[in-house]
One Martini backbone bead per residue (centre of mass of N, CA, C, O) as a GRO file, in nm:
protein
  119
    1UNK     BB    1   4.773  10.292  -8.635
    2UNK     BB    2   5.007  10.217  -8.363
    3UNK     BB    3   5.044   9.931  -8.110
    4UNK     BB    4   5.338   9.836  -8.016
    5UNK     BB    5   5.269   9.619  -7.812
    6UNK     BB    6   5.013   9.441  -7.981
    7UNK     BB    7   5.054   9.458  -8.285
    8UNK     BB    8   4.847   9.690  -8.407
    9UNK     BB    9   4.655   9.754  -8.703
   10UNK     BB   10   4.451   9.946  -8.811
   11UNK     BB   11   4.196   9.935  -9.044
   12UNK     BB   12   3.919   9.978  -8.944
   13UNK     BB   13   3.615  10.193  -8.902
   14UNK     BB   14   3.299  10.260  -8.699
   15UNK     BB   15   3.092  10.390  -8.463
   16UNK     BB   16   3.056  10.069  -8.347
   17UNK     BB   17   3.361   9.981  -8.487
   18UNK     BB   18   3.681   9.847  -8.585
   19UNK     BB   19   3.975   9.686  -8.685
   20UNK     BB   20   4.250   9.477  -8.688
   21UNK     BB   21   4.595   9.378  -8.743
   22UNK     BB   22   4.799   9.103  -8.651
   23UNK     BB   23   5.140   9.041  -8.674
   24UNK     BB   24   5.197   8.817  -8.481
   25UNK     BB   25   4.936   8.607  -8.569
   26UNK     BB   26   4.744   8.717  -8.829
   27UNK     BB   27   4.503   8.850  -8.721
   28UNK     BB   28   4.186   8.944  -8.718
   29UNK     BB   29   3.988   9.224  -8.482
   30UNK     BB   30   3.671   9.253  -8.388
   31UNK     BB   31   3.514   9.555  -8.322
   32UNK     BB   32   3.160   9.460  -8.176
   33UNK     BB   33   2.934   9.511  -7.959
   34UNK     BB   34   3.128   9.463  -7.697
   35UNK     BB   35   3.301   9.267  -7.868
   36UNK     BB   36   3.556   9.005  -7.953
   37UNK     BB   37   3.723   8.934  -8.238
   38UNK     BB   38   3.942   8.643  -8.339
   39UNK     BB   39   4.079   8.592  -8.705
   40UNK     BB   40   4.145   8.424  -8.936
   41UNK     BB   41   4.113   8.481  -9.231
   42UNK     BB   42   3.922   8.281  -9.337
   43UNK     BB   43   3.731   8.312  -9.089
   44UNK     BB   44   3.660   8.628  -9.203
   45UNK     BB   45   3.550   8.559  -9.484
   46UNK     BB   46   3.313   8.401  -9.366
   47UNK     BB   47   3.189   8.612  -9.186
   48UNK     BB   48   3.123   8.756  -9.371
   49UNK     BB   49   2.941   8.622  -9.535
   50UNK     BB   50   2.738   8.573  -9.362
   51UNK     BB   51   2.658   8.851  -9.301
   52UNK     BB   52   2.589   8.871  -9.634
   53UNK     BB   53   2.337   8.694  -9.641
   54UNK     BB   54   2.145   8.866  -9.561
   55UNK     BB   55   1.804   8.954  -9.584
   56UNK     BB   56   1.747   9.303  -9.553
   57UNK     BB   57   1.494   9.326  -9.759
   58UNK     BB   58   1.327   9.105  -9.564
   59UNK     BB   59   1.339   9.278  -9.281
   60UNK     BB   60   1.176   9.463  -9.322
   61UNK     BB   61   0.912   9.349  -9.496
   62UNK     BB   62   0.911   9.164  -9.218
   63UNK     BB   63   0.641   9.192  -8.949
   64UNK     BB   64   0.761   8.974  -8.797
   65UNK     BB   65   0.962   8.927  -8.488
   66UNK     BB   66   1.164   8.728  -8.614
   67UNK     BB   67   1.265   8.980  -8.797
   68UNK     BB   68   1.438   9.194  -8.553
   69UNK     BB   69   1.649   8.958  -8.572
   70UNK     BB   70   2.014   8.809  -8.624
   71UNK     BB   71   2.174   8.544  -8.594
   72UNK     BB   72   2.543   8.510  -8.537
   73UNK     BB   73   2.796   8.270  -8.596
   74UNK     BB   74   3.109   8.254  -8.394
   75UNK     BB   75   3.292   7.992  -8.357
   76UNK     BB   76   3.595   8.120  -8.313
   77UNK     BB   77   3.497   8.301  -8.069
   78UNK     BB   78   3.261   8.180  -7.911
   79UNK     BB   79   2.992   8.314  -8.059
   80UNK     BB   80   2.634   8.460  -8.047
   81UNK     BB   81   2.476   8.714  -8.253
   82UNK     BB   82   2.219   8.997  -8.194
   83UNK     BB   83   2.138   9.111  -8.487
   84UNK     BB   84   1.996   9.412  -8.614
   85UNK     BB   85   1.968   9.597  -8.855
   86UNK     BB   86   2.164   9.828  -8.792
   87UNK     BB   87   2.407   9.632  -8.712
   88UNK     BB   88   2.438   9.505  -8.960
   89UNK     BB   89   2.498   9.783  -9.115
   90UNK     BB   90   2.740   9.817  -8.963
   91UNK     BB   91   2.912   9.545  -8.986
   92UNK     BB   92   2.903   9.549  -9.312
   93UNK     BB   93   3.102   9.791  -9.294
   94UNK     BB   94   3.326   9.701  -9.143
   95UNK     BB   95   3.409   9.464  -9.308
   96UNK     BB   96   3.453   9.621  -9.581
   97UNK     BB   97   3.660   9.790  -9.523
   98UNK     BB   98   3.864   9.569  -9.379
   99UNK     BB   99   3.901   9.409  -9.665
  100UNK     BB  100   3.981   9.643  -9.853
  101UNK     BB  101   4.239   9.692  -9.682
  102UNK     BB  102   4.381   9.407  -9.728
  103UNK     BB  103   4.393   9.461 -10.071
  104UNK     BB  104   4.531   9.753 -10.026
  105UNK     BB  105   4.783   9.609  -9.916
  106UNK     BB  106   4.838   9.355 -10.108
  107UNK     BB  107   4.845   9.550 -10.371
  108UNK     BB  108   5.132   9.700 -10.277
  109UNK     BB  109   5.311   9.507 -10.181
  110UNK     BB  110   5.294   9.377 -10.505
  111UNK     BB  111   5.414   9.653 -10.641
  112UNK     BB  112   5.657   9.713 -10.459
  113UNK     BB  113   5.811   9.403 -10.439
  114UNK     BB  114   5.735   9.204 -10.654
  115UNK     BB  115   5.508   8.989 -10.447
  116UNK     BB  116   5.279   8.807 -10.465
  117UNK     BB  117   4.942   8.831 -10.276
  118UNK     BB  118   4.695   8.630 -10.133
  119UNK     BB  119   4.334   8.713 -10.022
   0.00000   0.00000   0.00000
């Protein structure tokens, strides 16, 4: 879907939230519980990373309050995000559908046009 006004282009959606991207900014925007952020690519997969880094299998198996959820700082957005184990979870389905769609587009545009495109 294409949003002629702001040129988002849909990139990926899951129950929780969205992910855009911006033709005219080159930006990725991720909306999720509440918040919008707007990432240069290079912020965006640090972004991921960050949020990739999390270890669910200790936050599971940790039975004290502290590990009931994980703070992720978004400097690019000046936000800083409280988020519990389901979050995190719906957060990097997002991240990664958004990352999947940028890979197969820059891998068709380079195959359509043969002009290398690294992502």
């Amino acid at each position: 879907m294409i949003d002629k006004v702001t040129y988002l282009t849909e990139l990926y959606t899951n129950s929780k939230g969205a992910t855009y991207q911006c033709d005219r900014s080159s930006r990725i925007t991720v909306e999720f519980g509440g918040y919008k952020m707007a990432f240069k690519i290079n912020e965006f997969l640090n972004f991921k990373q960050k949020v990739d880094s999390v270890d669910l299998h200790a936050m599971i198996f940790d039975l004290s309050d502290e590990s009931d959820f994980e703070i992720i700082e978004a400097p690019q957005a000046n936000l800083s995000l409280k988020l519990t184990l389901c979050d995190l979870v719906n957060l990097r389905d997002l991240l990664a559908g958004a990352k999947f769609m940028l890979e197969l587009n820059s891998l068709l545009y380079e195959r359509i046009y043969n002009v290398p495109v690294y992502v």
